[in-house]
N, C-alpha and C positions, 0 to 999 in steps of 0.2 A: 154639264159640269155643276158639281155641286158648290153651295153660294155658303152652306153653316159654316162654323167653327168649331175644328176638331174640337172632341172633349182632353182637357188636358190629366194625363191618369199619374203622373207622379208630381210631388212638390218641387220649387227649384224651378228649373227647363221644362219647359212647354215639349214635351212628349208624347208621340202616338204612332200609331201604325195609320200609314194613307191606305186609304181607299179610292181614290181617283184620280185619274193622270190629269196634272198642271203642272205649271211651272212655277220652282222653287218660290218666285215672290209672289206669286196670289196664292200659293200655299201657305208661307206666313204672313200674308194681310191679313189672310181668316182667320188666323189665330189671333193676331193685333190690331185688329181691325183698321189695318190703316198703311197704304201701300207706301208715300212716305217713309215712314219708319220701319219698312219689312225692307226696303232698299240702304236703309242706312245699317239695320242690323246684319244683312248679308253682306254690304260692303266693308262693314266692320271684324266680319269674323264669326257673328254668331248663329248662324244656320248651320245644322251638320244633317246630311245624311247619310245612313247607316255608319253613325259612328264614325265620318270623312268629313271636315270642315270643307266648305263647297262658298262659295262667294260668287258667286255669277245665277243671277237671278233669272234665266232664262234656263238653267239647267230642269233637266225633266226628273218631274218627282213622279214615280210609277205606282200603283197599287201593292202593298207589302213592306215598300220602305218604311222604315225608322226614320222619323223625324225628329230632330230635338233643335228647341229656340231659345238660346240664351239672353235675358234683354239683362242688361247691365245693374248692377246691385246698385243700393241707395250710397252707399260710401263710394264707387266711382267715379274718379274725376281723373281730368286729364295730367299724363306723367311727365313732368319740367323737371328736368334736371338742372342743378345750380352750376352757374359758371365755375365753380372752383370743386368741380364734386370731386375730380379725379384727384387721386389722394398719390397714386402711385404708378409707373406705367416704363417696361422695358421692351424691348425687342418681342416676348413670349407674350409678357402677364399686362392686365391693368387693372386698376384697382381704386373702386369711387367710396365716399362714403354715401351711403344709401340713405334720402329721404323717405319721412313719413308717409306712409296711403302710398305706398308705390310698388307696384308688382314686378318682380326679376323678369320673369317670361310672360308669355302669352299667357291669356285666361280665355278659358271656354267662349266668352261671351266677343272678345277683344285679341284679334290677334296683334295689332299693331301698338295700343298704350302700353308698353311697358317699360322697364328701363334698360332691358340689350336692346331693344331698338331706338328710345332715346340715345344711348351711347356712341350707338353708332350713328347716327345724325350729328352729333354733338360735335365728335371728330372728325367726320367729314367737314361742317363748317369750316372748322378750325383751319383745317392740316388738307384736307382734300384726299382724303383716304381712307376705306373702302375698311371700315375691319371685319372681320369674321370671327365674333365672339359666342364662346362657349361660357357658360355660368358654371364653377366650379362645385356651388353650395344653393342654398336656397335662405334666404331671411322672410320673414312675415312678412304680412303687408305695411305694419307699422312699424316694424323693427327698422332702427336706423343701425349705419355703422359698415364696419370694412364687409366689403360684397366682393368677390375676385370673378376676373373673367381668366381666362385665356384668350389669348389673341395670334396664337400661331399654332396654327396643326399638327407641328411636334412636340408643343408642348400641350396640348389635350389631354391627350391618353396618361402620360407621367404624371399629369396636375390630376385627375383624377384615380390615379392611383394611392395618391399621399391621403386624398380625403375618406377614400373606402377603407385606406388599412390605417386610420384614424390617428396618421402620421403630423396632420395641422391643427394646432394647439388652440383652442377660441377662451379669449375673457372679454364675457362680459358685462355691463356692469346696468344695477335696474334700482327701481323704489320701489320699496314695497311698503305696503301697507302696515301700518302696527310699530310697536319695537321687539322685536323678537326678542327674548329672554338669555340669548345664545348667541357668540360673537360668530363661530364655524360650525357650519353643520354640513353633515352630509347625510344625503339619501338615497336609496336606492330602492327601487321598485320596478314594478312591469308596467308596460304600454303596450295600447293598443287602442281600437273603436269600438264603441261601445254597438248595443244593436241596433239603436237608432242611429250609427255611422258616425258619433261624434268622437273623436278622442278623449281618450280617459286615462286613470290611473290603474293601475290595479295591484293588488299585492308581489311582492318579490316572490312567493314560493307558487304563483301562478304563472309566473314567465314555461313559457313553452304549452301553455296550455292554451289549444286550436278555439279560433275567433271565427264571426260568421264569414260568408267572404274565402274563408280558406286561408288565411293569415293564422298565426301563432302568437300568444303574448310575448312580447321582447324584454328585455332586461331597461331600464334606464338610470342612469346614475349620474347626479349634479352633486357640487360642493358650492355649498353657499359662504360669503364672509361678510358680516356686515362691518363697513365701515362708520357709518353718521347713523346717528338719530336726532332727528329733526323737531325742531318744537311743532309742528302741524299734525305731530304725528308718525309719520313717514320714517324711512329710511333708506339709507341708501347702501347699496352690497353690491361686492363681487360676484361672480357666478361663472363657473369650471363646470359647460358640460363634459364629462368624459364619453356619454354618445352622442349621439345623434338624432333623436328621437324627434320629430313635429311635433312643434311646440313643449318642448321640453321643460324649458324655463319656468315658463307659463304656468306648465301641469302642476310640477313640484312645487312653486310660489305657495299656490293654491293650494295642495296639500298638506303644508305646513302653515295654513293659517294666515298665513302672510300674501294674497295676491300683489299682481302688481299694480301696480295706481296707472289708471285709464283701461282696465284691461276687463270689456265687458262679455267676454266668452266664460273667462274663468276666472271671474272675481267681483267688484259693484263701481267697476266704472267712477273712480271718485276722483273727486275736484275739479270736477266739468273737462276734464282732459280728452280732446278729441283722438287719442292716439294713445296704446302702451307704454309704457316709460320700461323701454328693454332698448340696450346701445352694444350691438356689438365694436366694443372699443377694439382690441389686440387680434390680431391674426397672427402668431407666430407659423412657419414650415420651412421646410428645406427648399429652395429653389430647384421646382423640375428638371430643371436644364443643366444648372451648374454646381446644385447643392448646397450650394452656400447658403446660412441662416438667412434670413427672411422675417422681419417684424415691421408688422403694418398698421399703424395707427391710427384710427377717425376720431379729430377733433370731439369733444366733448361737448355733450346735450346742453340746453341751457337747464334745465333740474337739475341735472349733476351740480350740486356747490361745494363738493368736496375739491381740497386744493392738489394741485395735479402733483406737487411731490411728494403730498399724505399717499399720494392714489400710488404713482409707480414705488413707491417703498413698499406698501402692502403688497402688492401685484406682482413684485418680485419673490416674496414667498410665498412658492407655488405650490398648491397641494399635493398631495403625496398619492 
């Protein structure tokens, strides 16, 4: 039995092809050097072979397999959901506001920190009942704000129907950097990943034009309004995605000059701010079940100092 440590051949995940039969955890000890924490990474989630997240460290890893070992990123920390997150919650739907550094679902490295499994912990304490939530949408890791689940298996498939025919309405509201010269704007442009995999912008008359990967550039389209300008600087604005796009907000911030404040992917991380300052406030949709309107509200960031009936006066006229 060989005693090295695979060579790890991509960045990210400890990746390679075995060459010797062991078992899962002295195959990533030799990678981590350290059987300790090769049992806390498989018990947590982040051992996969061929591409199968596998958590039992006595599983046989054969010559050919694909190995990949996720160890947890430096922003990792554990997901507490606040006593009072849930914001909203019927027979079908429930609905929290999302804190900062907190991930919806599972992440490669972690299948358990996240906040549908705090959720459902949460509720059980509470209530002593079992939920079975589906996440409707996805928010960043630092996006806070309205996050929807479903909580009943007939309403699943309906609730993601409203989101794919882009039938539920999101405002959000951010700071951005600078004063923009311009109360409303809108843009529109194409997304997609760049070849080094990172998401980017890219011009509106390249939408439909094939990405590495086998992806296509997509259309993206925001309306920005700014409400405040701030003496620090700053500002603070509405924001109407009309798609969908990862990291959308973000993208376009950025491309108009304006990032958001704390937001060190696509902009200079400023004011020592450990976190984006992006709040998905509004959720407006038709209820899956009964159709009735539906407006979901998450309490207001402490940044926000805009006054909540400057806020919903502007928010009521909705872009066109």
């Amino acid at each position: 039995m060989a005693d090295t440590k695979p060579a790890v051949t991509t960045e990210g995940p400890h990746s390679f092809i075995a060459d010797t039969v062991d078992t899962l955890e002295h195959t990533v000890a030799r990678v981590i050097g350290d059987h300790i924490n090769a049992r806390d990474i498989i018990t947590r989630g982040g051992a996969w072979i061929n591409h199968e997240r596998v958590r039992i460290g006595t599983a046989m890893v054969l010559p050919g397999m694909f190995i990949a070992v996720h160890t947890p990123p430096a922003h990792a920390r554990p997901c507490q959901l606040p006593a009072d997150a849930v914001i909203y919650v019927d027979r079908w739907l429930i609905a929290i506001n999302k804190p900062a550094g907190t991930y919806v679902d599972a992440t490669p490295w972690d299948a358990e920190n996240h906040l549908r499994n705090a959720l459902v912990n949460h509720w059980y304490a509470l209530h002593g009942e079992l939920l079975h939530l589906h996440p409707a949408h996805r928010l960043d890791r630092d996006t806070t704000g309205v996050l929807l689940f479903s909580r009943h298996r007939h309403a699943n498939s309906a609730l993601q129907r409203v989101f794919v025919q882009q039938r539920a309405h999101k405002t959000y509201i951010c700071q951005l950097t600078g004063w923009p010269t311009w109360d409303d704007w809108s843009i529109q442009t194409g997304h997609g990943r760049s070849e080094r995999g990172r998401f980017r912008v890219y011009h509106a008359n390249e939408v439909g034009n094939p990405l590495p990967g086998g992806n296509v550039v997509k259309s993206m389209d925001t309306r920005f309004r700014v409400l405040m300008r701030n003496s620090d600087g700053t500002s603070i604005a509405l924001a109407w995605p009309r798609t969908g796009r990862t990291h959308q907000i973000r993208l376009h911030a950025h491309a108009l000059g304006h990032p958001l404040v704390g937001d060190t992917s696509y902009g200079a991380g400023l004011l020592g701010t450990d976190a984006h300052h992006l709040h998905a406030w509004q959720l407006n949709l038709s209820h899956p079940i009964h159709e009735e309107a539906l407006v979901l509200s998450a309490p207001l960031p402490q940044w926000c100092t805009v006054d909540l009936a400057v806020l919903n006066a502007s928010a009521t006229i909705m872009p066109e």
